[in-house]
N, C-alpha and C positions, 0 to 999 in steps of 0.2 A: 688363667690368661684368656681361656677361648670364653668363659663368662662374661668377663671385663669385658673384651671387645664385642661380644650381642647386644651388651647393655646399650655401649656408645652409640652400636650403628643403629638399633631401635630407638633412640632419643634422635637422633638426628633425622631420620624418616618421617618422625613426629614433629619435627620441629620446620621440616620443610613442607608438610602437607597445611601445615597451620600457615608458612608465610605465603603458600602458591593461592592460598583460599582468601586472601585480604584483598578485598574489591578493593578498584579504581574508583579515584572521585568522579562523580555524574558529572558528564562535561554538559556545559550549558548549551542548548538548541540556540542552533543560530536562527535569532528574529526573522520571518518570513517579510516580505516587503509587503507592508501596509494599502493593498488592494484598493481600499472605501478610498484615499484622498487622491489615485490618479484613479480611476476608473472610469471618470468622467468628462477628464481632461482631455483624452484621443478624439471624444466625440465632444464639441461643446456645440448646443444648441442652437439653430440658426435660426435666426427671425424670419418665418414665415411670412410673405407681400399679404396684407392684411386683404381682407375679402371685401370690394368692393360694393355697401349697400347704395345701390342708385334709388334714388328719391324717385316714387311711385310717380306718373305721370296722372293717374288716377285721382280724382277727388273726393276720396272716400264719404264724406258730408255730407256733397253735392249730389253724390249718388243717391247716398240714403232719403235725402228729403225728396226728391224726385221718384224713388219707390215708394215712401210713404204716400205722398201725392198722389201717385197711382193707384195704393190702395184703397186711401179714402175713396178716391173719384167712383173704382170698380165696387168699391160696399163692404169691402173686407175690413170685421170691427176687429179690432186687438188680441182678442183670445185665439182667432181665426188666423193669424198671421204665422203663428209657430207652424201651422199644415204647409206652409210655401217656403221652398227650398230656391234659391235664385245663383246660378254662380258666373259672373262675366270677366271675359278675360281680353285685352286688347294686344292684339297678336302684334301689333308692331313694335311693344316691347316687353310684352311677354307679362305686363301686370294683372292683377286678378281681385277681384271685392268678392267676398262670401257674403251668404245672408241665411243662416242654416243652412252653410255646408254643409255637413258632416250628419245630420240627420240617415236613419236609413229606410228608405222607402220602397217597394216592390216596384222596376222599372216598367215591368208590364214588356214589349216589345221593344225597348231601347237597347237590350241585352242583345237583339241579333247584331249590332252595329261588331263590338268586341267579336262575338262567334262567328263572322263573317272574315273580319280580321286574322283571323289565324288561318283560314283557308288562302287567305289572299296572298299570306306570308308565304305560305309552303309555296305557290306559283312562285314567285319572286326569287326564292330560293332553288327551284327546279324541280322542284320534290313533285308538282301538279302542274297541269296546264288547267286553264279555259274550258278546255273539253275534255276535262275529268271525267268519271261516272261517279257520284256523290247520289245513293240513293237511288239507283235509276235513270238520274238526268245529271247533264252537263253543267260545271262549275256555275259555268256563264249562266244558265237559265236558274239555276240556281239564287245564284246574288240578284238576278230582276225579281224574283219572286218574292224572295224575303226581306230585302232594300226595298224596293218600292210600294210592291203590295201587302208586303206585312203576312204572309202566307205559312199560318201557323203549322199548318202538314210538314211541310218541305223544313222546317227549321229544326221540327223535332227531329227529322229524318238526322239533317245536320248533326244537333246534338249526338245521336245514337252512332253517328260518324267517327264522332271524336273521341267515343269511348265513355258516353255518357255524362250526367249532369255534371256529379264532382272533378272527373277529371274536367271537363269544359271549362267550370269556374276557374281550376288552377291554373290554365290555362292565361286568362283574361286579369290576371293580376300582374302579367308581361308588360302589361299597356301601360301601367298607373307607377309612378314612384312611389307612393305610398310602402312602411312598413310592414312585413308579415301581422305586425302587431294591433294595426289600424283596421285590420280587417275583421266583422265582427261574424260569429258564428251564424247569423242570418244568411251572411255573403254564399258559403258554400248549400245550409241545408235551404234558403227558401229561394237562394237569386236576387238579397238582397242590395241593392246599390244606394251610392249617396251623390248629392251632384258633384260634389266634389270627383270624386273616382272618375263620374264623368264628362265631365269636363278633363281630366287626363286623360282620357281616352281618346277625343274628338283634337285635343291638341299632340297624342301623337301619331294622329293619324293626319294633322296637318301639316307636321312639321317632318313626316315621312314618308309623302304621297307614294313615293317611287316604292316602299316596300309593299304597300298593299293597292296593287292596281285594281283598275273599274268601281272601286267602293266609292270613292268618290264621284266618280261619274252616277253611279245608281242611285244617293244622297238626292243631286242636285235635281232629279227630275221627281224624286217625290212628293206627293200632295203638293202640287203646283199652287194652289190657290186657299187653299186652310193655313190653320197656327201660324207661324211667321210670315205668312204672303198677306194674312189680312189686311196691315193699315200700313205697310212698307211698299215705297217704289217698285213696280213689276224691273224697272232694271237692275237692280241689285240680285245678286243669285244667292239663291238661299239652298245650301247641304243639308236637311233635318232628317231626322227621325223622332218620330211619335212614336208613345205607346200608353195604351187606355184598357184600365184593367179594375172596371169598379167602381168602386170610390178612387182609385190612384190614374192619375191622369198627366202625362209627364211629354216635352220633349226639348230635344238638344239639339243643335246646328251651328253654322259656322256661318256666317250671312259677312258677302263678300264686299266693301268697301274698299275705299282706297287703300285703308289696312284693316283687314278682315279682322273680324272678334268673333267669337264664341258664344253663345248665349245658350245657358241650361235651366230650365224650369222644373221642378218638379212640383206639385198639388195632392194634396188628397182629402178629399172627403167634398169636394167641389163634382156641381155636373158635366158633363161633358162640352155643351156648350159655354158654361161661366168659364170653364178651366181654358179653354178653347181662345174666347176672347180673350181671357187678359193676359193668354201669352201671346196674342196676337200685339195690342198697346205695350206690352213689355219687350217687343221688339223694336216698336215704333220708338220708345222713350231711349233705350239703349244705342239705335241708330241716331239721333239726334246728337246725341253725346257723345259718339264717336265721330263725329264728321267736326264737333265743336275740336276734341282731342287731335283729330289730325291738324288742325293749325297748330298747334301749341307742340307737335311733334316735333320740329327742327329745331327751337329753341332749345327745348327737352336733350334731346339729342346734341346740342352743340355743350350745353352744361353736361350731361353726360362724359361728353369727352374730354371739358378740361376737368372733370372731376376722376376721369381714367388715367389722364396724364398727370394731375397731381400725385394720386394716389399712386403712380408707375413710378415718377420720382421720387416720392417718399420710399417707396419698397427698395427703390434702389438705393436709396440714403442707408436704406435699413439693412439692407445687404450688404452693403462696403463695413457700417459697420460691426453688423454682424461677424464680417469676414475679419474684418482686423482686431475682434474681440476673441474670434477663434485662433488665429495667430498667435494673438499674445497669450490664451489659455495651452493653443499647442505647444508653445514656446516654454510656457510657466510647468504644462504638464513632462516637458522632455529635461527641465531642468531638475524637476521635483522625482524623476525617475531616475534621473543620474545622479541624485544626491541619495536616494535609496539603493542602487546599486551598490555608491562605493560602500554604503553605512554596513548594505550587506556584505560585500568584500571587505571590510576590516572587520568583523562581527566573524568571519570567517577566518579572516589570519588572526585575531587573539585566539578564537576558540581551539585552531590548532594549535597554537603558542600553550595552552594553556594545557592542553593535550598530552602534548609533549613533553610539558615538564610536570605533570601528573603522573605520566608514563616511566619517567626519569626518575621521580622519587619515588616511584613503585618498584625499580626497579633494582634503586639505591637501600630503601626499606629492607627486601628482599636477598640482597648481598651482601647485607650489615648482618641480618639475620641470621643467613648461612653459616658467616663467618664468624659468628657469636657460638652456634652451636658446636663447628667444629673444635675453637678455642675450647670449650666445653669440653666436648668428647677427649681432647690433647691432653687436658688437663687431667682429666680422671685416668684417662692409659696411664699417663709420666705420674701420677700418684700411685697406681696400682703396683706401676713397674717398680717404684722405688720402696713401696713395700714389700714386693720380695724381693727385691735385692737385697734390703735389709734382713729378711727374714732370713735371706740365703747367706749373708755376712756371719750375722748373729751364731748362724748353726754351725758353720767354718770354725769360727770364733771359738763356740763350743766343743766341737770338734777337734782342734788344735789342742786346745786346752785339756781334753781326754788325753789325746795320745802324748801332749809332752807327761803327763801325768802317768801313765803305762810305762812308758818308754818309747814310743814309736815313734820312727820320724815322720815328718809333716810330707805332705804329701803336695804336689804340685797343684795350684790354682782349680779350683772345679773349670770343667769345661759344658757351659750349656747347649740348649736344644739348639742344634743350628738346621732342620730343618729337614735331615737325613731318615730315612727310614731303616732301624738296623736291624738286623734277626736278635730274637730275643736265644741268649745261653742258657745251657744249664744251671742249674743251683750250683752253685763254686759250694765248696765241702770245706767247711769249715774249718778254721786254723787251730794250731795246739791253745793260742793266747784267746780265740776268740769262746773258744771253749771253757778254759778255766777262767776267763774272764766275760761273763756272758752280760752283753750290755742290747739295751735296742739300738737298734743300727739306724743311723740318721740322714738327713738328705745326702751327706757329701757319702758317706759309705754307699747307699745306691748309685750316686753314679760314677763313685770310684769305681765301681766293682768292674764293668767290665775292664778298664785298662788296668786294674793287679790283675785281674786274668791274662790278658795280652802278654803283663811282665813275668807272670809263672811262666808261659807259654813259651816264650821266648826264651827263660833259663833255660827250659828244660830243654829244646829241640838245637839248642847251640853246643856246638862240640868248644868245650874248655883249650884255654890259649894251653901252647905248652909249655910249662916251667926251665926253667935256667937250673943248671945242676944243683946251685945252691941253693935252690927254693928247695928243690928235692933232698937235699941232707941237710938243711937245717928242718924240713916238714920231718924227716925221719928221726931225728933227733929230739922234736918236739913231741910225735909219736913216741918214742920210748921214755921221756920224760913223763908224758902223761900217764903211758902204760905203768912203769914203776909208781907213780902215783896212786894210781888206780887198784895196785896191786896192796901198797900199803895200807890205802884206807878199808880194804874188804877181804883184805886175809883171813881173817877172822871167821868171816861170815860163809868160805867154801868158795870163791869169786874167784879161785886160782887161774883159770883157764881163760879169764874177760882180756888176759893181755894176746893172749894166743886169737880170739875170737875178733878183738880190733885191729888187726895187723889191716883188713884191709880197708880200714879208715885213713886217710889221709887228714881230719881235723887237728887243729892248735888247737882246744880248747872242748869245754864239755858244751856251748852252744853249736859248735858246728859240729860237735858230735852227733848233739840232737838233732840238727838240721840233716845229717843223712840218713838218720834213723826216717827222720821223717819221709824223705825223698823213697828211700828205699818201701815204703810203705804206698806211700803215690806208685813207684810202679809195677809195684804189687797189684793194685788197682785196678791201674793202666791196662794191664793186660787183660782184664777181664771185660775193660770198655768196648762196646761194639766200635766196629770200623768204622761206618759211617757216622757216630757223635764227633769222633777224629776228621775226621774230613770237614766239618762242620766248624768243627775248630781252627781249623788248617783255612778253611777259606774265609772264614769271618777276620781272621789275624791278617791275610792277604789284603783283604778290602781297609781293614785299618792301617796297615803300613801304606795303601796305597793314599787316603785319604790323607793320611799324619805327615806324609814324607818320610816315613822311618825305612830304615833299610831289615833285613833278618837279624842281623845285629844283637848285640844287650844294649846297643847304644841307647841309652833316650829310656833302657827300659829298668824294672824295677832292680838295684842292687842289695842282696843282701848283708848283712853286715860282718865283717873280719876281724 
């Protein structure tokens, strides 16, 4: 039975560690919301007021043929034209013609105008006054010396001021819009410039007299009567600076008209005096053309303005719809987000839907399962059990079938294990019948055995009912019958005395004869039994009367037979 039941409960331990181990079905990721189709929507791009190109005032053509003109006139043949660098700018609207700009040439002394500049800055800023010490000598005397007279001492002084050549250079790249990129590696190691750079230089020192004071003032009084004074009006006021360095022969100014213009020349491989003149005619021809320009300025200017106010109108055409295109993309983009939302919020309740009844039939799986193995296990107890019960029948049966065959009566229902723990008896001592009929003794004999012990026990420790006189003379009567019997059949044999030696037999017959022979022989025994086996006896028959219900009685216990 304790077998059976290890089996079951080790199949079912196996059979639950196999259903706890069956994975759930992968539930499915809930779709993220598709980033790429609004992402662009929050922001939708606004039409930028497109950037107003104003029609040059300048006559680009006009120009050129009036320089070439010029060159012819001056002797300059065509091969010779790539050395002259020309850049004019007409400040009253800021337009500009190149003619090898971007060339780079040594500027010779043009370079102090920018290195002057940064001193003039830090005054303006508070950082210097006027009456600095720059080298020994004050700002002031300074800028008259290198402005006006070109005084190459005092400049280097400058330079060595500022911390030296390259940092100077890095400096003077402040002034020019131009790119880091545009600047070519001549610029830092030899000081090389282009007219381009300066001509930005000369216009932002126009157009921010205020940050760099007295520079302009020291411009205006130099070389009164050379390069741009040549063949122009003494009333016009001319800002230049020259610089002459070899074959390189260069200068730049701002020569003041109704609306002042810029003129930068550079030359090289010209003499001083050729170089000389023909920037002198190259101021004359540029003044001519600017004073043509200032009539044509108002006109310019009034087309300017309805081409700022078309083009302000159209920006704001382009704005409104710009704005009402981001509207309806905000609009499209808050729609298209709340249609992702919910796609996501139901993508979220199927997935737990589905969850949960994944979860359910996992957990349905899992309880069919259970319930599969325990039916199992029931099953094989309720077959175990019914095979011994049968087996216990069969032996009964057996049993039964012995003792009606002996003679012995059947003996009351086996009583099984019910659970009790009992002290194990002595070896019960064997009967006269178990003796002369010696059999293997079978289930029901084992566990008859201890209650015919309980029922010897009980004969014996019970004092006998007392007889009715009659029992007593017909018992006495039966006694001397048996005795003359007794006497008859073993005269013969010397047996004379067996009637004298039964007297104190009270048996009917020769089995209860032998029944007290027998008795008489047990307490023969008896008395040699220690006391404590007895007491052992005594309390174990205690514990079973108390367990059975039986009283000290014969009730209930074994009768023998009369």
């Amino acid at each position: 039975m304790k077998k059976t039941l290890k089996t079951a409960l080790g199949i079912i331990l196996v059979f639950a560690l196999v259903v706890s181990a069956v994975p759930a079905y992968a539930q499915e990721e809930v779709p993220a919301g598709n980033g790429d189709t609004t992402e662009n929507a929050a922001a939708v791009e606004q039409t930028a007021a497109p950037e107003i190109e104003h029609p040059s005032i300048l006559d680009e053509e006009k120009i050129q043929l009036l320089v070439d003109n010029l060159m012819d006139t001056s002797g300059i043949s065509e091969d010779r034209r790539e050395n002259i660098s020309i850049v004019y700018t007409y400040l009253g609207t800021g337009d500009s013609w190149y003619y090898n700009a971007d060339t780079w040439r040594y500027p010779a002394s043009m370079y102090k105008v920018p290195m002057l500049m940064v001193l003039a800055e830090r005054v303006a800023k508070g950082e210097l006054t006027q009456e600095s010490d720059i080298g020994g000598m004050t700002l002031a005397k300074t800028e008259d010396l290198v402005l006006i007279w070109s005084n190459n001492e005092q400049a280097h002084v400058v330079r060595k001021y500022l911390g030296g050549d390259p940092v100077a250079r890095k400096l003077y790249q402040a002034y020019s819009p131009q790119e880091e990129s545009y600047y070519h590696s001549d610029f830092i190691d030899y000081c090389y410039f282009t007219a381009r750079y300066m001509d930005d230089v000369m216009q932002t020192l126009y157009n921010n007299q205020s940050n760099f004071p007295n520079i302009m003032d020291c411009l205006k009084v130099a070389m009164p009567d050379r390069y741009y004074h040549l063949n122009i009006d003494p009333s016009y006021v001319v800002a230049q600076k020259y610089g002459t360095f070899k074959e390189f022969n260069n200068n730049t100014g701002i020569i003041f008209t109704p609306n002042p213009f810029i003129l930068t020349v550079m030359t090289e491989h010209m003499s001083i005096e050729a170089a000389e003149a023909f920037m002198g005619q190259t101021a004359k021809v540029f003044l001519d053309y600017t004073l043509e320009v200032d009539k044509q300025l108002a006109a310019h200017q009034q087309m300017i303005a309805e081409a700022e106010a078309k083009a302000a109108e159209e920006a704001r055409l382009a704005a409104e719809e710009a704005e009402r295109k981001a509207r309806e993309a905000a609009e499209a983009a808050a729609q298209a987000e709340r249609e992702r939302l919910a796609e996501i919020e139901r993508a979220q309740k199927e997935a737990e839907a589905k969850a949960r009844r994944e979860k359910f039939i996992d957990i349905a799986v899992k309880v069919v399962a259970v319930a599969v193995v325990v039916g199992v296990a029931v099953l094989i107890l309720l077959r175990s059990y019914r095979k011994k019960r049968a087996a216990k029948e069969a032996a009964y049966e057996k049993e039964m079938l012995r003792r009606r065959r002996y003679g012995i009566d059947a003996p009351d229902l086996p009583s099984y294990d019910d659970g009790y723990d009992y002290v194990e008896l002595p070896r019960r001592r064997r009967s006269r019948d178990e003796e002369e009929y010696p059999t293997r003794k079978s289930t029901f004999e084992q566990e008859l055995a201890p209650r015919r012990r309980s029922q010897e026990l009980t004969e014996r420790y019970t004092r006998r009912p007392d007889h009715s006189e009659q029992e007593r003379v017909s018992r006495r009567r039966s006694q001397r019958e048996f005795e003359d019997q007794f006497a008859a059949v073993h005269s013969s044999d010397g047996y004379e005395e067996a009637p004298r030696m039964s007297r104190s037999y009270e048996s009917f017959d020769e089995y209860d004869y032998a029944m007290e022979y027998m008795r008489r022989q047990e307490r023969e025994l008896e008395r040699d039994r220690p006391r404590s086996q007895e007491r052992d006896y005594r309390d174990y028959e205690e514990r079973e009367s108390r367990r059975s219900g039986r009283s000290g009685s014969d009730k209930g216990g074994y009768r023998p037979r009369h």
